[in-house]
C-alpha positions, 0 to 999 in steps of 0.5 A, spaced: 552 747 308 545 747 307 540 745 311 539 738 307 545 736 309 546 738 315 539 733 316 543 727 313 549 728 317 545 729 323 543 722 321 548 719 319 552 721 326 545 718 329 545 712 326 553 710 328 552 712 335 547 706 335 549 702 331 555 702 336 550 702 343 546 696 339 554 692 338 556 694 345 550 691 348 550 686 343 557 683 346 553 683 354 547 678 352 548 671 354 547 668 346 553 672 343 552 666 337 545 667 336 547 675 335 554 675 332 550 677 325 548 683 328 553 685 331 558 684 325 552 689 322 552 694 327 560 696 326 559 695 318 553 700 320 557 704 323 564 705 320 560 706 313 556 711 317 562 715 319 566 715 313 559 717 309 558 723 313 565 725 312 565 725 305 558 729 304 561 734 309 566 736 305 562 735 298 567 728 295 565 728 289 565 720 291 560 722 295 553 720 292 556 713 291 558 711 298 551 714 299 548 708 296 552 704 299 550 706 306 543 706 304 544 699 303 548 697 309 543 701 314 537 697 311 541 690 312 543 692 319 536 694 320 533 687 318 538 683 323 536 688 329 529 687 326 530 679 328 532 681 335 527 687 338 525 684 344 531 687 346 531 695 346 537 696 344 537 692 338 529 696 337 532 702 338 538 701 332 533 699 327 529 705 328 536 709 327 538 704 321 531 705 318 531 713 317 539 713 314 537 708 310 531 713 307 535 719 308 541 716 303 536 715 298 
């Protein structure tokens, strides 16, 4: 595998674990409606994020596509928990978000 690859998956892999953390931690604030678009954002992040990573690791043909589309979800996700950075973990997932984004591409 080459290291370009290997960077990318780290980032994928990176970027659902917070989105993950930011949807958990989401669920435990007062406002949940004020953040439901968030954390809709953060599994739809994360379930994307996984399945892209699965597809580069074994070189899916069908790879380059779910990569754009992942590149789109994560600067989505990004955008939502930008609204919202007062909260770190919300901060924390955009910053993630924003580096997939940029690695998809």
């Amino acid at each position: 595998m080459r290291t370009q690859d290997t960077t990318l998956l780290n980032l994928l892999a990176e970027c659902a674990a917070a989105c993950n953390h930011c949807s958990t931690a989401c669920l435990e604030e007062k406002d949940l409606h004020m953040l439901s678009t968030c954390i809709k954002l953060d599994m739809d992040c994360a379930q994307i994020c996984d399945i892209t990573a699965a597809f580069v690791a074994r070189g899916s043909a069908h790879a380059a596509h779910l990569l754009k589309e992942c590149a789109e979800i994560c600067t989505h996700c990004a955008e939502e928990c930008e609204k919202h950075a007062h909260m770190d973990h919300c901060k924390r997932c955009a910053e993630a978000c924003r580096k997939c984004a940029e690695a998809c591409r």
